[in-house]
C-alpha positions as CSV (number, residue, x, y, z in Angstrom):
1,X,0.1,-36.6,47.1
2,X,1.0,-39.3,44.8
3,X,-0.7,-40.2,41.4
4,X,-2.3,-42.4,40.3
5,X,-0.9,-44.3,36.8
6,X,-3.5,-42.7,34.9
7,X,-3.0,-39.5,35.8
8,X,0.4,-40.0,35.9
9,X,0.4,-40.7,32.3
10,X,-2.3,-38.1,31.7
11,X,0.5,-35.9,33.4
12,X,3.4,-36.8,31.1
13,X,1.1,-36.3,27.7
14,X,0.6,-32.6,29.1
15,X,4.2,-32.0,29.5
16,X,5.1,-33.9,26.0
17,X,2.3,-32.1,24.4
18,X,3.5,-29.0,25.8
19,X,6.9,-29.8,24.8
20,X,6.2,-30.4,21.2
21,X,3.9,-27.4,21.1
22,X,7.2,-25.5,22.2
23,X,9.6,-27.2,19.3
24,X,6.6,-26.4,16.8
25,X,6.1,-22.8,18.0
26,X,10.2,-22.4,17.6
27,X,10.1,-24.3,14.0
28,X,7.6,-21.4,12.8
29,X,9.4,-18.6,13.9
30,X,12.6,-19.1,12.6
31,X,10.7,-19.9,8.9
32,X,8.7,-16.6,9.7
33,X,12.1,-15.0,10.0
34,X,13.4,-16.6,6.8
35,X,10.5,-15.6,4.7
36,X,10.4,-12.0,6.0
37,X,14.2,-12.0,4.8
38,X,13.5,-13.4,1.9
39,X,10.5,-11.1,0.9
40,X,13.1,-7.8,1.6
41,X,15.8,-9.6,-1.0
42,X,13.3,-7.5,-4.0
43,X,13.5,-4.8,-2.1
44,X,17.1,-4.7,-1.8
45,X,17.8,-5.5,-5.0
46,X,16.2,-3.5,-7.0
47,X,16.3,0.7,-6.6
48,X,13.1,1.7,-8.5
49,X,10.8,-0.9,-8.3
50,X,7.6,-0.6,-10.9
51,X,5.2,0.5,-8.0
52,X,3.2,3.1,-9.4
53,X,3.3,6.3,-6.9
54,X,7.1,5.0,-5.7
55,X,9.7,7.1,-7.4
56,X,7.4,10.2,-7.1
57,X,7.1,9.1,-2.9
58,X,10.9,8.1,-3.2
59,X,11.6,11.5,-4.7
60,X,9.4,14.1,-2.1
61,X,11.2,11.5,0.9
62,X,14.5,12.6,-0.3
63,X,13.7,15.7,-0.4
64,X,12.4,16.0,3.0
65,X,15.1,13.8,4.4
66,X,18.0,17.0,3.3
67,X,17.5,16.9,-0.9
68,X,15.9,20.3,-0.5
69,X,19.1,21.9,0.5
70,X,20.4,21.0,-3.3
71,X,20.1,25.0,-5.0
72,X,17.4,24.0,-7.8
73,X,15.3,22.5,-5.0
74,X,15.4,24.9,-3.1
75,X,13.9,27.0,-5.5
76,X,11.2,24.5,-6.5
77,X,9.9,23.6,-3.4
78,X,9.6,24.4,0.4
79,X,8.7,22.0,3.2
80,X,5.6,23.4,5.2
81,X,4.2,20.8,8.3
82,X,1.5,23.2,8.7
83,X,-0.3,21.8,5.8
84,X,-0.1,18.3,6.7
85,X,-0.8,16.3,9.8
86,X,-1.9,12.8,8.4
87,X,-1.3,10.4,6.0
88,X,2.5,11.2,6.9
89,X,4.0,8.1,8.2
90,X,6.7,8.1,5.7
91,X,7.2,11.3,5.3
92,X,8.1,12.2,9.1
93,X,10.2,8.5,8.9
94,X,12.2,10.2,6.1
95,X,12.7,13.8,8.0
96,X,13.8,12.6,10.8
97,X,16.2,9.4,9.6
98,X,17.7,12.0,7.0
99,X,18.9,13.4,10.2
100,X,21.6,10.0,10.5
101,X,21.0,8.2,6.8
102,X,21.0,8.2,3.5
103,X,18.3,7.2,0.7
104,X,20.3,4.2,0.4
105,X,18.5,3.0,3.6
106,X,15.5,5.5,4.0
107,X,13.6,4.1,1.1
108,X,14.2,0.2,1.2
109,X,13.5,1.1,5.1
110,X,10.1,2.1,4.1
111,X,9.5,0.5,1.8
112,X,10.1,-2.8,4.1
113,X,7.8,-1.8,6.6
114,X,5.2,-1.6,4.4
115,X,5.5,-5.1,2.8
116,X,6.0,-6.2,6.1
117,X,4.0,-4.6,9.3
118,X,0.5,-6.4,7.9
119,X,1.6,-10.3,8.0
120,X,3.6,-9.9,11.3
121,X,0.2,-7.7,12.5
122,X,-1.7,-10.4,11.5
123,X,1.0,-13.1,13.1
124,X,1.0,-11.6,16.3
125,X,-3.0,-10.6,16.7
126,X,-3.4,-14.6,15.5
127,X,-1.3,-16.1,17.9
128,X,-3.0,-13.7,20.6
129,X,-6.4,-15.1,19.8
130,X,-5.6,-18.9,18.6
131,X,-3.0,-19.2,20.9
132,X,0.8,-20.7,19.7
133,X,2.6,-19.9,16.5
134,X,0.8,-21.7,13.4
135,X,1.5,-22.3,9.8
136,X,-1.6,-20.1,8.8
137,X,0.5,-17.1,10.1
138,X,3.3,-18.2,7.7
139,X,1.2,-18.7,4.8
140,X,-0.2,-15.1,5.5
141,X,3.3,-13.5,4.4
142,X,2.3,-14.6,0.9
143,X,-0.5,-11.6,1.1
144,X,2.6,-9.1,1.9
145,X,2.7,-8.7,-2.3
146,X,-0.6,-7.6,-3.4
147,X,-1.3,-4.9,-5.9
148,X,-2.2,-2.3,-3.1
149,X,1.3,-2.3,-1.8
150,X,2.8,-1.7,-5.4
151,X,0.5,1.1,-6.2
152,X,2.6,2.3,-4.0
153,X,0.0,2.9,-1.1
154,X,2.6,3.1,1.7
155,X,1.8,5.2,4.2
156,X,-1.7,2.9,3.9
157,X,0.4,-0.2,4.3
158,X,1.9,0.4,7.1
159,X,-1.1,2.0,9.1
160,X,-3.0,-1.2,7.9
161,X,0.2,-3.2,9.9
162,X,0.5,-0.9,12.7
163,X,-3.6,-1.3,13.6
164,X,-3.0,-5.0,13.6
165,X,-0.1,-4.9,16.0
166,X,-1.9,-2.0,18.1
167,X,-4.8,-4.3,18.2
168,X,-2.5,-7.4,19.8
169,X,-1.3,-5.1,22.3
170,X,-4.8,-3.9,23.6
171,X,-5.3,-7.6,24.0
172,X,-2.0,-8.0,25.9
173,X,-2.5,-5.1,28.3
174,X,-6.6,-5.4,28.9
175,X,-5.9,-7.1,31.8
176,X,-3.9,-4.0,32.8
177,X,-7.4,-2.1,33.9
178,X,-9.6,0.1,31.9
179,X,-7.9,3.8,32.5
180,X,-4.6,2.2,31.0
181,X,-6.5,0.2,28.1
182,X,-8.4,3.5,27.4
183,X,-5.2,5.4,27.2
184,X,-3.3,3.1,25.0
185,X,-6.4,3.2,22.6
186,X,-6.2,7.0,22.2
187,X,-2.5,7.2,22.1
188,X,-2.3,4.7,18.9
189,X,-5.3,6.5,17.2
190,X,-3.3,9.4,17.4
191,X,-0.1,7.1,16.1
192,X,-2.5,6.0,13.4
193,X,-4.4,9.1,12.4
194,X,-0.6,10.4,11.9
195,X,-0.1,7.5,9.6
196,X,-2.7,7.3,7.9
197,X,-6.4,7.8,8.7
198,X,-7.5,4.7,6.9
199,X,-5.2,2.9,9.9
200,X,-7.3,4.3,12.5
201,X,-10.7,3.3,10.7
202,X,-9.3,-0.1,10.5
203,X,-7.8,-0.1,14.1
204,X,-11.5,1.1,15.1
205,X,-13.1,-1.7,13.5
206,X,-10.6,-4.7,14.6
207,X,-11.5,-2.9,18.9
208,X,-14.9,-3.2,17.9
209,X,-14.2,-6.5,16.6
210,X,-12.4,-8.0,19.7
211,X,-14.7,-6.2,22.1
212,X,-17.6,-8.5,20.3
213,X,-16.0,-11.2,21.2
214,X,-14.9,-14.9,19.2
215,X,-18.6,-16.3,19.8
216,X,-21.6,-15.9,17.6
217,X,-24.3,-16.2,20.5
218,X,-24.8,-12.3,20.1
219,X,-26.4,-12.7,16.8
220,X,-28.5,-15.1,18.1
221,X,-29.6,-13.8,21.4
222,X,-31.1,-10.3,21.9
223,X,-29.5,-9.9,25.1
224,X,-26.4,-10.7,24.5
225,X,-26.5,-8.8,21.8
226,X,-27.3,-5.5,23.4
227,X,-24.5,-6.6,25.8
228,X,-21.6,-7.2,23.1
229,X,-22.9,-3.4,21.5
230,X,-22.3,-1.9,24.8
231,X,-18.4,-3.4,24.9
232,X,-17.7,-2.3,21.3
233,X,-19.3,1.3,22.2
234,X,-16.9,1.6,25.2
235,X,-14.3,-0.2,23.0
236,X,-14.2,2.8,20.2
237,X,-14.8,5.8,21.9
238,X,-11.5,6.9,23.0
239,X,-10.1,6.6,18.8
240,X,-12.5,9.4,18.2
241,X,-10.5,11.8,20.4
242,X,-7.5,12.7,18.0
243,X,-9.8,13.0,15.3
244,X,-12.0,15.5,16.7
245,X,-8.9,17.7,17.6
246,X,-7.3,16.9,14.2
247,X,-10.9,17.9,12.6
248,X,-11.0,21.1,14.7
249,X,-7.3,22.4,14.8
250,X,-5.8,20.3,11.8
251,X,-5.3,21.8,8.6
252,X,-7.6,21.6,6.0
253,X,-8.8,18.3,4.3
254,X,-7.5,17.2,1.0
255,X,-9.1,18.8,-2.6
256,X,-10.3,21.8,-3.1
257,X,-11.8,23.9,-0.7
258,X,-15.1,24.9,-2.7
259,X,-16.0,21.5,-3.0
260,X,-18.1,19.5,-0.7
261,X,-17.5,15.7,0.2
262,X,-20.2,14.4,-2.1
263,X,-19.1,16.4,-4.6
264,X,-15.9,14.9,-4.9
265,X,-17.1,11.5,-4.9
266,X,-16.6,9.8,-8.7
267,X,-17.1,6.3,-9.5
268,X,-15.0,4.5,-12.5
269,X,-16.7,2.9,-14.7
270,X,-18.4,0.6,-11.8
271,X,-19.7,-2.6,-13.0
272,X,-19.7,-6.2,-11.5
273,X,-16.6,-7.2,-13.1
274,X,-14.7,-4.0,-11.8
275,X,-15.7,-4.6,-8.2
276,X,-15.1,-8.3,-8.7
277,X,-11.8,-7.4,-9.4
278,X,-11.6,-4.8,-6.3
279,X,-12.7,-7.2,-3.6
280,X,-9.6,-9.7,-4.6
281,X,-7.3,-6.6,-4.8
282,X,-5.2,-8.3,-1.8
283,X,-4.2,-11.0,-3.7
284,X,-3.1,-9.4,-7.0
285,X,0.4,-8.7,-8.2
286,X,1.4,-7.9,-11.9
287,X,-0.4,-11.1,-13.6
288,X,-3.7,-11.8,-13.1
289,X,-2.8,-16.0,-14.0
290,X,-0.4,-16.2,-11.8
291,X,-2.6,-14.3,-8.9
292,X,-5.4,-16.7,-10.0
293,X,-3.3,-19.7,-8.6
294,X,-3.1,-18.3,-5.2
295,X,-6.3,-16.9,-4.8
296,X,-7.7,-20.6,-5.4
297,X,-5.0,-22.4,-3.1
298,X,-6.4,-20.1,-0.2
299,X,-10.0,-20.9,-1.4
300,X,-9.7,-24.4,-1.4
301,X,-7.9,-24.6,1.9
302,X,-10.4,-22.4,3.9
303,X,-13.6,-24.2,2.2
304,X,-11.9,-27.9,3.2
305,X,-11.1,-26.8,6.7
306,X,-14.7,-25.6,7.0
307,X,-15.9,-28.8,5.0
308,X,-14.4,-30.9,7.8
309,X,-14.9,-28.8,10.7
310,X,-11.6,-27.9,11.5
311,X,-11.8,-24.5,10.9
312,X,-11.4,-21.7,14.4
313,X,-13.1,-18.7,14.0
314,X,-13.1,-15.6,15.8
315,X,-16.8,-14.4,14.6
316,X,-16.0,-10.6,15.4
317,X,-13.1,-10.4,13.0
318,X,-15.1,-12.3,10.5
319,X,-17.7,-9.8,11.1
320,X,-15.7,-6.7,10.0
321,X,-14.6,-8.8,7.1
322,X,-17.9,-9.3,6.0
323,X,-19.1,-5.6,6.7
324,X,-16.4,-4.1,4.9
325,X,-16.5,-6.3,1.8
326,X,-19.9,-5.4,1.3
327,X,-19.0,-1.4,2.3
328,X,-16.0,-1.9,-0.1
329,X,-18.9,-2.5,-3.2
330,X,-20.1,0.8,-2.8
331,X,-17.0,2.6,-2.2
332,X,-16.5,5.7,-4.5
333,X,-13.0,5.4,-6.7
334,X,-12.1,9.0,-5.8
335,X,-12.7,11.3,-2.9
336,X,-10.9,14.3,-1.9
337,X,-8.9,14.3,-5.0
338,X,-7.6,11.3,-3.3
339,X,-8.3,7.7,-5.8
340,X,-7.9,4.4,-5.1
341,X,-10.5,5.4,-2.3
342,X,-11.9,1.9,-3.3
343,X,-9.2,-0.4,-3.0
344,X,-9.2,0.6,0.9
345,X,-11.6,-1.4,2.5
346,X,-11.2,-5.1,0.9
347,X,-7.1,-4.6,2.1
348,X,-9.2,-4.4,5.7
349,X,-11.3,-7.5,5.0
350,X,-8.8,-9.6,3.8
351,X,-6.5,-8.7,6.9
352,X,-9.2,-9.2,9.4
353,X,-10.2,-12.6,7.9
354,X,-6.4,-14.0,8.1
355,X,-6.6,-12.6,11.7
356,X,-9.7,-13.9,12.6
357,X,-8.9,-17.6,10.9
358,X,-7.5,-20.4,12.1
359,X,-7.4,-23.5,10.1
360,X,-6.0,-26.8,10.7
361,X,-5.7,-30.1,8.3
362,X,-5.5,-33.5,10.1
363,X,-3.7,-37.0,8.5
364,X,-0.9,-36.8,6.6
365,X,-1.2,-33.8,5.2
366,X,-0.4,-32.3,8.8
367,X,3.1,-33.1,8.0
368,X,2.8,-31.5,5.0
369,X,1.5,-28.0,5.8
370,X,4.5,-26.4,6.6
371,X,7.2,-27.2,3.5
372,X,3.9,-26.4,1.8
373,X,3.2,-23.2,2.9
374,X,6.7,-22.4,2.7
375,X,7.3,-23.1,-0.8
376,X,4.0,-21.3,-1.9
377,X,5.3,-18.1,0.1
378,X,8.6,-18.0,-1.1
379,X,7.3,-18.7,-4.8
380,X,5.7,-15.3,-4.5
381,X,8.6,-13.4,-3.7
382,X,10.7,-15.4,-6.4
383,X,8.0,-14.0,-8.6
384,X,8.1,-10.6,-7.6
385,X,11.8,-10.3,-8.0
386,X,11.7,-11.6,-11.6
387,X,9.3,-9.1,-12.4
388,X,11.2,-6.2,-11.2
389,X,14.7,-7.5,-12.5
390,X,13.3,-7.1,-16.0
391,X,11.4,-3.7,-15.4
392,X,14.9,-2.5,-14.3
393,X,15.4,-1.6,-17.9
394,X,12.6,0.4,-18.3
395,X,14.6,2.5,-15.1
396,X,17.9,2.2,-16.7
397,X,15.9,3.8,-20.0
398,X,14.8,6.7,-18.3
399,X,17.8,7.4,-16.6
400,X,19.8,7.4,-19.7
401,X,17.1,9.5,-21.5
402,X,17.8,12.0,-18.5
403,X,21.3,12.5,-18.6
404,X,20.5,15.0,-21.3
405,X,18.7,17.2,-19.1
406,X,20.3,20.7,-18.0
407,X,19.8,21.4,-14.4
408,X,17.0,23.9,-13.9
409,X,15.2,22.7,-17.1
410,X,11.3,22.1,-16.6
411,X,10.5,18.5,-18.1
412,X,6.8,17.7,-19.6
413,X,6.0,14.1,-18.9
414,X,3.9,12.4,-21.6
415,X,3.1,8.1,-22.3
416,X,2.5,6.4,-25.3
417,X,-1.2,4.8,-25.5
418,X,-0.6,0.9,-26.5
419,X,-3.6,-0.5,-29.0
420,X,-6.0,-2.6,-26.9
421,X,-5.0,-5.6,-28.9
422,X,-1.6,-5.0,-27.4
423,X,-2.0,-5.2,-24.0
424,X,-2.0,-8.7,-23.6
425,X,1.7,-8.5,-24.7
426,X,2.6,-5.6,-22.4
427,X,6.2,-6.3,-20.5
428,X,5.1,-8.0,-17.5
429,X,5.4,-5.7,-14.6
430,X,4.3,-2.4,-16.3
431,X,0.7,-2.5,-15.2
432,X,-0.2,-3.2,-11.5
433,X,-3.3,-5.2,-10.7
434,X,-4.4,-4.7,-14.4
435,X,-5.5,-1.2,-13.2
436,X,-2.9,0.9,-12.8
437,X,0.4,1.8,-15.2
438,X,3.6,0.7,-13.2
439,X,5.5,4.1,-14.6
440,X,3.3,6.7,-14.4
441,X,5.7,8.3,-11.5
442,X,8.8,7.2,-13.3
443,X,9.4,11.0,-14.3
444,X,9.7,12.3,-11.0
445,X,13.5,10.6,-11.1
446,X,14.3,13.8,-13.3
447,X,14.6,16.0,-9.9
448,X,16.6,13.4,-8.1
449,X,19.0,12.9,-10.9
450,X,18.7,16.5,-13.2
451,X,17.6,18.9,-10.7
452,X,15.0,19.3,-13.0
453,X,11.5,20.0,-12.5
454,X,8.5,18.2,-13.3
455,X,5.3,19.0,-13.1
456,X,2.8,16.8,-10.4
457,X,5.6,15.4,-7.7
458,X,3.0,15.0,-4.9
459,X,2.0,18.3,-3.1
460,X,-1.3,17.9,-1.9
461,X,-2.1,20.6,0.6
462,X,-3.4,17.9,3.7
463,X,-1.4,15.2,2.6
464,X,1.8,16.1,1.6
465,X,4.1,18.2,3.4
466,X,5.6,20.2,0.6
467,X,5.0,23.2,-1.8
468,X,6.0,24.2,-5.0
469,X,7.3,27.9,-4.9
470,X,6.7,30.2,-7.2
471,X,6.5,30.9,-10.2
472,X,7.2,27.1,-10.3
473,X,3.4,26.3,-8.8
474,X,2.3,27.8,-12.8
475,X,2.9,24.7,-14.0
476,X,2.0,22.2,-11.3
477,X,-0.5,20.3,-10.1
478,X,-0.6,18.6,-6.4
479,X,-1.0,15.1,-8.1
480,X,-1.0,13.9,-12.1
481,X,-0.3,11.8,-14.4
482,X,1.6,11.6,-17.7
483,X,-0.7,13.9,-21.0
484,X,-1.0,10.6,-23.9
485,X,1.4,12.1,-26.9
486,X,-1.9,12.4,-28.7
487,X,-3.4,15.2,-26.7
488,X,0.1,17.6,-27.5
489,X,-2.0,18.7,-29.6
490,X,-4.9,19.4,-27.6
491,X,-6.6,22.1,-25.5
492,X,-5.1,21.6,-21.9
493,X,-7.1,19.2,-20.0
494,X,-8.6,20.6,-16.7
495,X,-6.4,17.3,-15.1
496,X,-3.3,19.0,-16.6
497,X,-3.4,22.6,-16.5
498,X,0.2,23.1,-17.1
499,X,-0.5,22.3,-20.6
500,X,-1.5,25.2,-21.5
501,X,0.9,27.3,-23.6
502,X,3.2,24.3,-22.7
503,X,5.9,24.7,-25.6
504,X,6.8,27.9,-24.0
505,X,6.8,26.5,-20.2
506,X,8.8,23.6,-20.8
507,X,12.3,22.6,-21.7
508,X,11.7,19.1,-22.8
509,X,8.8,16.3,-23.1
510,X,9.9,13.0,-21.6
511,X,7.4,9.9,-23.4
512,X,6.8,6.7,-21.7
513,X,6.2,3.3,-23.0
514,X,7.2,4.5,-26.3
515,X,8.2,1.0,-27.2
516,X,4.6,0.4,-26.9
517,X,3.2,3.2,-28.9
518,X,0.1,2.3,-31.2
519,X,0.3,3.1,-34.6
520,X,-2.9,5.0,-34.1
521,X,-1.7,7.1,-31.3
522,X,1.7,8.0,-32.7
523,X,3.7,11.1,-31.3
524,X,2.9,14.1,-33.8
525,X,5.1,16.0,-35.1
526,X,5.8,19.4,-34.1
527,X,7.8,22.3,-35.8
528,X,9.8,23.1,-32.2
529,X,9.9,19.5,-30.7
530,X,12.7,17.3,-31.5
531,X,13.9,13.8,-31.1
532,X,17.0,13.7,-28.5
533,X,17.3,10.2,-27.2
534,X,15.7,7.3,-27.7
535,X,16.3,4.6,-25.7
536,X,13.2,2.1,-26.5
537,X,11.0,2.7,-23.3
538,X,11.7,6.0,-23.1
539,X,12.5,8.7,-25.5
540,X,13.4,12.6,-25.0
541,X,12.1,15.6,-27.1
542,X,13.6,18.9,-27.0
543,X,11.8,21.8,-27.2
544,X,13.2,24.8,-28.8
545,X,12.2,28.7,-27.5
546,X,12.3,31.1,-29.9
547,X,15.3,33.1,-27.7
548,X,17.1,29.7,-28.4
């Protein structure tokens, strides 16, 4: 058959179209590559990062990867499995590659995955849907740094990242026939409920978001309708299987056991402005200017793209984006014994929205886009590194502080309060999100470095598998935070009830941000506590015993 001019010319603007679709699809890979390199460069460069719950995660890692074998661990704690079986992704990554590696690569391992697994979740699940590589995916690495990630929420992280790429595979393999699509489904929920059980809650909503489909006819039309809530029943129902046996055989939940789930439900101080600040928690870092900038250049190019009608949308992605923003409103801040329970669900909308998007810009700024985008994202992590480059000192404080510590000695960790008019002038890096101190974990270097103890490295029976031995557990607490210097003098707090009687039960007090202290909050003086070190950010107090 021969062809005709026109369609032999319609024929070679295929295969040229195709062609440069290729050389594009090639272009955006390799600068995907470059900028996942270059977001790892902070993470290689810096030890102790200020991430709030890190050096207390990077701690109870190495301890589970062979630092228990050290004597004074030994005696402090004891691994136990049976108390755990989710929320452990990073914990069973460190037992088993402390089998063949060192911290050296355990943590920066991790800690790598969980910067990384959402954007390339998002990458792959976009390109599934939208079809080709596109600079959207690229500019979606600059939403690997956001304040959720350096509270230190990793095991979170990376379920969030292993949903997205577990939700791009059920697309891949649908074809393969239900029994094998139904499989895979239960098998990653079980992955995911391992993880973390936020993942599968997340992985739940993105089946139930594919099995709606990209169209909005079902909110239009009745039947169609009843027809797309038919394929996101059948879509979900094999994730609930590893949860019912988890929920049946599983150990128990985390908190306390005589307390119900509405009972340990407690909402911070919820206003508009709080939950304002919640719903963009994706896109904060350490400075709320700086985040500002970002947050509108992602703004304005979504609102243009839909101004001009060149926006894609996949409506059942934006549909769990829009459920669980709202949900995210009314989410308590603590349940469980387990906070931050509110920053959960807008990491979930913003991930399903990048997913579900898929904007284009037309003229000359086509040929823009993509030094753009690239810029912008590796901005971020030039940012980030600054950041934790100058909070390195507040590390190299503590560790000198600590080299005064006897092996076997039992440290009290305290902070001291800054004035509010002071916290505008705060060290950039040492709050996260402006919610959360960057060095509230910072004492839990004492048992890497001292084989010292310290009272509230994370223990919590149901998410943590570790124990504190006796008589060690006296003065411990599954999860804490440093006592403010002014409450030394104070009946114990029930947060803290290793204060009690705590000049007899402790060795030392180790104060943070004491180069911050407010003149109204200053550390009192006590008859048995004295001054040993004092090395700006931190300082060391000795405590005598009378035997001493």
């Amino acid at each position: 058959m021969t062809m005709t001019p026109e369609t032999d010319d319609i024929a070679t603007t295929t295969a040229g179209e195709r062609k440069a679709a290729r050389v594009s699809d090639r272009r955006i890979v390799a600068l995907i590559i470059l900028v996942a390199l270059i977001s790892l460069i902070p993470v290689l460069s810096v030890r102790f990062p200020p991430i709030t719950d890190y050096a207390n995660h990077y701690v109870r890692l190495w301890l589970l990867a062979g630092g228990i074998e050290r004597p004074m661990m030994s005696q402090f704690y004891q691994i136990d499995w049976n108390v755990a079986w989710t929320n452990i992704a990073i914990d069973l990554l460190a037992f088993l590659l402390g089998k063949i590696a060192t911290m050296d690569f355990i943590a920066p391992f991790v800690l790598g995955l969980a910067l990384l697994l959402p954007p390339i979740g998002v990458t792959l699940l976009n390109r599934k849907l939208f079809g080709g590589f596109h600079w959207w995916q690229l500019l979606c690495f600059a939403l690997a740094w956001n304040a959720v990630l350096l509270f230190g929420f990793l095991s979170f992280s990376i379920s969030l990242g292993l949903a997205l790429v577990f939700a791009y595979l059920d697309e891949c393999l649908k074809h393969r026939g239900l029994a094998v699509v139904l499989a895979l489904r239960a098998i990653c929920a079980a992955i995911l409920l391992t993880a973390h059980p936020f993942g599968l809650l997340f992985y739940t909503a993105l089946l139930a978001a594919l099995a709606f489909g990209p169209s909005a006819a079902p909110l239009r039309q009745s039947g169609t309708f009843a027809a797309a809530t038919g394929r996101v029943m059948l879509a979900i129902i094999p994730v609930f299987l590893p949860l019912v046996i988890f929920l049946l055989f599983g150990p128990s939940l985390p908190g306390q056991a005589d307390t119900s789930l509405l009972d340990s439900m407690h909402w911070d101080n919820p206003s508009a402005i709080r939950s304002l600040k919640v719903l963009l928690i994706y896109f904060r870092t350490y400075d709320a200017r700086i985040d500002m900038i970002y947050l509108a250049l992602f703004i304005v190019l979504v609102r243009e793209t839909i101004r001009y009608r060149t926006m894609t949308v996949h409506w059942g992605l934006v549909l769990v984006a829009i459920v669980t923003g709202i949900l995210s409103m009314f989410m308590p801040t603590s349940v469980l014994s387990t906070g931050g329970m509110d920053v959960r669900l807008p990491c979930m909308m913003t991930l399903a929205a990048a997913a579900g998007l898929r904007p284009q810009v037309k003229g000359r700024l086509s040929s823009l886009a993509l030094p753009l985008v690239l810029i912008l994202v590796v901005s971020r992590t030039v940012y980030i590194e600054y950041v934790w480059l100058q909070r390195n000192a507040d590390i190299a404080a503590v560790e000198r502080a600590l080299q005064h510590v006897e092996p076997g000695s039992a440290v009290l960790p305290a902070h001291a309060q800054t004035a509010p008019e002071d916290l505008m002038n705060m060290p950039v890096g040492r709050i996260v999100g402006s919610m959360f101190p960057s060095y509230i974990h910072y004492p839990a270097l004492v048992s890497f470095e001292r084989d010292a103890f310290m009272p509230y490295l994370f223990t919590a029976a149901g998410k943590q598998p570790l124990r504190v031995r006796e008589p060690w557990q006296e003065i411990a607490v599954p999860e804490g935070i440093p006592i403010p210097t002014d409450m030394l003098n104070e009946p114990a707090p029930d947060y803290a009830p290793y204060m009690a009687d705590w000049k007899s039960r402790f060795d030392y007090v180790l104060v943070l941000n004491a180069d911050m202290a407010s003149p109204n909050h200053p550390m009192p003086a006590i008859d048995t506590v004295h001054l040993v070190a004092d090395e700006g950010f931190a300082s060391l107090y000795r405590i005598e015993h009378p035997s001493q």
